[in-house]
C-alpha positions in Angstrom: 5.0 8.4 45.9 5.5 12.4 47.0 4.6 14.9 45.2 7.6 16.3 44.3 8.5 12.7 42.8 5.2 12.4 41.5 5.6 15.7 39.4 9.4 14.7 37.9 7.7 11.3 36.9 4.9 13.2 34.9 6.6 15.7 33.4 9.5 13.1 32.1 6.5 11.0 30.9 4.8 14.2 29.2 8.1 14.3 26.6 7.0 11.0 25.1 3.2 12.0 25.0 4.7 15.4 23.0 7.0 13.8 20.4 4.4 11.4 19.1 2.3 14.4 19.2 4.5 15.9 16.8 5.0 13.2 14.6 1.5 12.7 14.5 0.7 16.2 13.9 3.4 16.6 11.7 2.2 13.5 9.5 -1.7 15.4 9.2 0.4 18.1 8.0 2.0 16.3 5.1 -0.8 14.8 4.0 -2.5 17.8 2.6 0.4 18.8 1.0 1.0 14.9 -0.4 -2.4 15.1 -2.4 -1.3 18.3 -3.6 1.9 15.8 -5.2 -1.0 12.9 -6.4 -3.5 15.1 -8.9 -6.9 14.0 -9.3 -6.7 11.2 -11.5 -4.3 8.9 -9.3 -6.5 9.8 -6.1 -9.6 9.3 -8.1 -7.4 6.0 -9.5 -7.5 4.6 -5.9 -11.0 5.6 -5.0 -12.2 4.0 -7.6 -10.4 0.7 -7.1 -11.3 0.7 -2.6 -15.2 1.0 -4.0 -14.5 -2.3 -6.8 -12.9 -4.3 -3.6 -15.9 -3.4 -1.7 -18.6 -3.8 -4.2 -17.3 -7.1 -4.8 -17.1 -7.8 -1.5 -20.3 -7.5 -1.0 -22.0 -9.9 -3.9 -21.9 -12.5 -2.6 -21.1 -11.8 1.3 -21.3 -15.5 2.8 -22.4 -16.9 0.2 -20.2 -20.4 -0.8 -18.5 -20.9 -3.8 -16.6 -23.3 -5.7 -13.2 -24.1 -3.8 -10.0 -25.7 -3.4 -6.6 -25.2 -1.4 -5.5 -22.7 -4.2 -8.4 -20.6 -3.9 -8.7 -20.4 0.3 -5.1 -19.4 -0.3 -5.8 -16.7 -2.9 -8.9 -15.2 -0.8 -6.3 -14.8 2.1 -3.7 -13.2 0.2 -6.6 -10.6 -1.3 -7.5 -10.1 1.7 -4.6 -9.3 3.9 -3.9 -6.5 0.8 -7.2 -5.5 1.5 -6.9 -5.1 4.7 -4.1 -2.8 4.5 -5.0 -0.4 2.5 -5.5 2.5 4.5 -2.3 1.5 6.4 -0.1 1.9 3.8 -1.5 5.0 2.4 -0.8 6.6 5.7 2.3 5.7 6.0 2.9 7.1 2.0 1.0 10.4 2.8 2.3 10.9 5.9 5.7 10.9 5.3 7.2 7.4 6.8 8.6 6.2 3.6 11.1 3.9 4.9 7.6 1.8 6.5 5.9 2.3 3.3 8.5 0.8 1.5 8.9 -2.6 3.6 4.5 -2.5 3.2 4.6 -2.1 -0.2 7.3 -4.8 -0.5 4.9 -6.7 0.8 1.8 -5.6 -0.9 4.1 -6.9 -3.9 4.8 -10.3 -2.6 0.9 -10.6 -2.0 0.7 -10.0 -6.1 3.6 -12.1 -7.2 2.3 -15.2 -5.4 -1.4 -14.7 -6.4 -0.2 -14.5 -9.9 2.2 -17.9 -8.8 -0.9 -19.7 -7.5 -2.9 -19.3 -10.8 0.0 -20.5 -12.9 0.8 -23.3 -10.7 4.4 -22.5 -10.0 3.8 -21.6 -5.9 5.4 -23.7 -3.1 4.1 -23.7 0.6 6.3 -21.8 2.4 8.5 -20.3 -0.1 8.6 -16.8 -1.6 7.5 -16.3 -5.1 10.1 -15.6 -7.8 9.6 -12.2 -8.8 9.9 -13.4 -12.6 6.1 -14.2 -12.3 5.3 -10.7 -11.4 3.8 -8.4 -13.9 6.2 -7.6 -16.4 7.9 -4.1 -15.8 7.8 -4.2 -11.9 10.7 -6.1 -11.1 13.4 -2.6 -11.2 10.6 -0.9 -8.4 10.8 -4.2 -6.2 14.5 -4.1 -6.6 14.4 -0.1 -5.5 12.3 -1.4 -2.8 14.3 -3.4 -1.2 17.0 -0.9 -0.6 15.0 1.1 1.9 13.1 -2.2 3.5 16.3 -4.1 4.2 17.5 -1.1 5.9 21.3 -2.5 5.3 21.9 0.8 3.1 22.3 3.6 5.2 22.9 5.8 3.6 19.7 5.6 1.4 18.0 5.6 4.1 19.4 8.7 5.8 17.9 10.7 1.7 14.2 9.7 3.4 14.3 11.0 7.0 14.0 14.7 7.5 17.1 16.7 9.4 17.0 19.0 12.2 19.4 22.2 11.7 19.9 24.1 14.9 22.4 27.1 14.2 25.7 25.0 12.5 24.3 21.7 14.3 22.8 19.5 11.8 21.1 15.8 13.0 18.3 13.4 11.8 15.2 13.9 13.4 11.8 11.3 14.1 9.8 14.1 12.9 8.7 13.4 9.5 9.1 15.8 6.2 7.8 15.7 2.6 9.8 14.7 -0.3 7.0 15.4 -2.7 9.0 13.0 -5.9 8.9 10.1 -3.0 5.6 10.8 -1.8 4.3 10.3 -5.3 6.4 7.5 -6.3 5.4 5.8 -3.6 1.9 6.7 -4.0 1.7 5.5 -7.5 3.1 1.9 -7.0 0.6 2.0 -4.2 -2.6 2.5 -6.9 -0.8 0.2 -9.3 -0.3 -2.4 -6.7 -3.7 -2.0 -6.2 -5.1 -2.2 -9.6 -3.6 -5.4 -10.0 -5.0 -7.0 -6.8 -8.0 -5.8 -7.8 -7.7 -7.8 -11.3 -6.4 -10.7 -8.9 -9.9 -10.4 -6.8 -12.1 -10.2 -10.2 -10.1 -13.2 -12.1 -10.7 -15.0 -8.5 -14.5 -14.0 -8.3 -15.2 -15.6 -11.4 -13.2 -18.8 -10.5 -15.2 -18.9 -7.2 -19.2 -17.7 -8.6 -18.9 -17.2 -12.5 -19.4 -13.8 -14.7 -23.0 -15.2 -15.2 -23.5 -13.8 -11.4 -26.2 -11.1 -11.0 -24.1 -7.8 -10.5 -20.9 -8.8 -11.9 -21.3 -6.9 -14.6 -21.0 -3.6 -13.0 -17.8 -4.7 -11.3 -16.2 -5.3 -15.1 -17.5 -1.8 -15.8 -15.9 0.0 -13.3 -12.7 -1.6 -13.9 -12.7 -0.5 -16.8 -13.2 3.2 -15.8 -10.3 2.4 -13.3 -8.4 1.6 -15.9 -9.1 5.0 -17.8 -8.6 6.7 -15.3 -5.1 5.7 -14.5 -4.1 6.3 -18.3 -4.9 9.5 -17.6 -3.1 9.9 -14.2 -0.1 8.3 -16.7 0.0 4.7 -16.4 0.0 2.4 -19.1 -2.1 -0.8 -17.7 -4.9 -2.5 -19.4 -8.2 -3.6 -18.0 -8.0 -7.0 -19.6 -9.5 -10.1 -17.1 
């Protein structure tokens, strides 16, 4: 390869390195202004609820408990939510709400069936009916699936950001805030959360018992979760 070649390949490769540079930058950007949109009490919500699914976590860290089919499935369902977490806040705070919505789809589905397992209504390989999800949230999974099933664009085209050049007008990749979004977003998010949380304390029990040295604090802080998202403006109680 010649120079001169050499240069025109690493300067046409340098483009792709900058636009992901932007978006990334641009994403760091929003986010300070997204918790700006959130308040303390719904950051402090979520805070509160990461440090319950670690705490539990850690009580009884490979340590056996009672089991069955139903309950291997449950503990993999909490923990792919778990495991997600700080994807899917990115993705809200950062400004890529049309990715947020298909993971928060998700996130839902995760709930529904866990909630479909302890009734014993679930069926391998089939979806849970959203009838079994908490009562409320079925108009926000609706809402969600407008933006995940991308087949309405023109809801889609309201969450990207537009790039105005003189009279020239045009979507852009680089993401903006929409600060109502953002914090719609953000709050299904924590509630979503909340009730997985409830989901991984109704399962710990199943699993070890509330007899089990240190539960008790785990009860307790749900509880102040629970506060604490009445007064970020939720109404959700903190009964097992």
């Amino acid at each position: 390869m010649d120079d001169k070649f050499r240069k025109e390949v690493d300067e046409f490769l340098q483009g792709g390195l900058e636009l992901e540079g932007k978006i990334v930058f641009e994403g760091q950007a929003i986010r300070q202004k997204s918790k700006e949109c959130y308040g303390k009490y719904l950051l402090d919500s979520r805070l509160t609820l990461v440090s319950i699914v670690n705490y539990i976590l850690t009580l009884k860290s490979m340590e056996p408990g009672n089991t069955d089919q139903d309950i291997t499935e449950r503990l993999i369902l909490t923990t792919t939510f778990f495991q997600g977490i700080p994807a899917t806040e990115e993705l809200i705070s950062e400004g890529q709400y049309i990715k947020a919505a298909g993971a928060l789809k998700q996130d839902y589905e995760i709930i529904t069936r866990l909630i479909t397992i302890r009734h014993g209504k679930h069926k391998y390989g089939k979806l849970a009916n959203i009838q079994n999800a908490p009562d409320g949230s079925q108009k926000s999974s609706g809402d969600l699936n407008d933006i995940s099933h991308i087949s309405k664009s023109d809801i889609l085209q309201d969450l990207l950001s537009e790039h105005i050049d003189g009279e020239a007008k045009g979507l852009s990749p680089i993401p903006s805030l929409n600060g109502e979004i953002t914090k719609n977003l953000y709050e299904f998010h924590v509630w979503l959360l909340f009730e997985a949380v409830r989901e991984q304390i109704l399962l710990f029990i199943e699993m070890y018992g509330e007899e089990t040295k240190g539960f008790e604090k785990a009860a307790k802080w749900f509880v102040h979760a629970n506060e604490l998202m009445k007064k970020a403006g939720f109404e959700v109680e903190s009964t097992i």
